[in-house]
C-alpha positions in Angstrom: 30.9 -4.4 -0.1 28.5 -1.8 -1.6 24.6 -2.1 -2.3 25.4 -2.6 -5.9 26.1 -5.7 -5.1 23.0 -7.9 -5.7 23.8 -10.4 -2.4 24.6 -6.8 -0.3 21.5 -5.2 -1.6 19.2 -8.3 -0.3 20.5 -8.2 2.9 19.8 -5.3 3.6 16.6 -5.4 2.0 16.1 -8.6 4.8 17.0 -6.9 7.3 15.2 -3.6 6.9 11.9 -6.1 6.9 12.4 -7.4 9.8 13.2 -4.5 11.9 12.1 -1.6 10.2 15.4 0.1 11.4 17.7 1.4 8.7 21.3 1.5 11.1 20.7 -2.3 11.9 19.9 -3.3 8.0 23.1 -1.5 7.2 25.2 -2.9 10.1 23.8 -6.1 8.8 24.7 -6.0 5.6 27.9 -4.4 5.9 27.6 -0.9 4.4 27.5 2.2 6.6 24.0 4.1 7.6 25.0 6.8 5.3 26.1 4.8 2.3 22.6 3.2 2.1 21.0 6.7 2.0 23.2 7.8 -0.4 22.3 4.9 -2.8 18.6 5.6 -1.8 18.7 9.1 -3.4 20.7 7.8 -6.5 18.8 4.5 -7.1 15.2 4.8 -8.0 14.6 1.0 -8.0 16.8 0.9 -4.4 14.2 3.5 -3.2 11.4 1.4 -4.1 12.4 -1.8 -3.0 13.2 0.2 0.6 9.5 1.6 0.4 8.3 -1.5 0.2 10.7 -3.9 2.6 9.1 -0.6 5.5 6.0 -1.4 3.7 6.2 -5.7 4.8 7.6 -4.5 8.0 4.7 -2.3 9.1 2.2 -4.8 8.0 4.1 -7.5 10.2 4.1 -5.6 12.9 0.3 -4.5 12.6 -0.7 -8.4 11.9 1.2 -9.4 14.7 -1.0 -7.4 17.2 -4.0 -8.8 15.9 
């Protein structure tokens, strides 16, 4: 399935939250490494919602030291 889909997209999103690692949001998902970076250059919104999933992520991490 692509990232276009909403359900795909999310999962992804998830993913990429969790482990701040783009290969294991896309194996997750579904969609090949290269396919999300693709959409990432195409898709504005994509790119923002990636900026901030890396965003959460590094705040987790950063909280969870504390």
């Amino acid at each position: 399935m692509a990232l276009r889909h909403p359900k795909v997209r999310e999962r992804f999103l998830a993913a990429l939250m969790e482990s701040g690692c783009v290969t294991y949001a896309a194996h997750w998902a579904g969609v090949a490494r290269k396919t999300a970076y693709r959409h990432r250059e195409r898709f504005r919104l994509f790119a923002a919602e990636w900026d901030a999933a890396l965003d959460e992520h590094e705040k987790r991490e950063l909280t969870s030291v504390w």
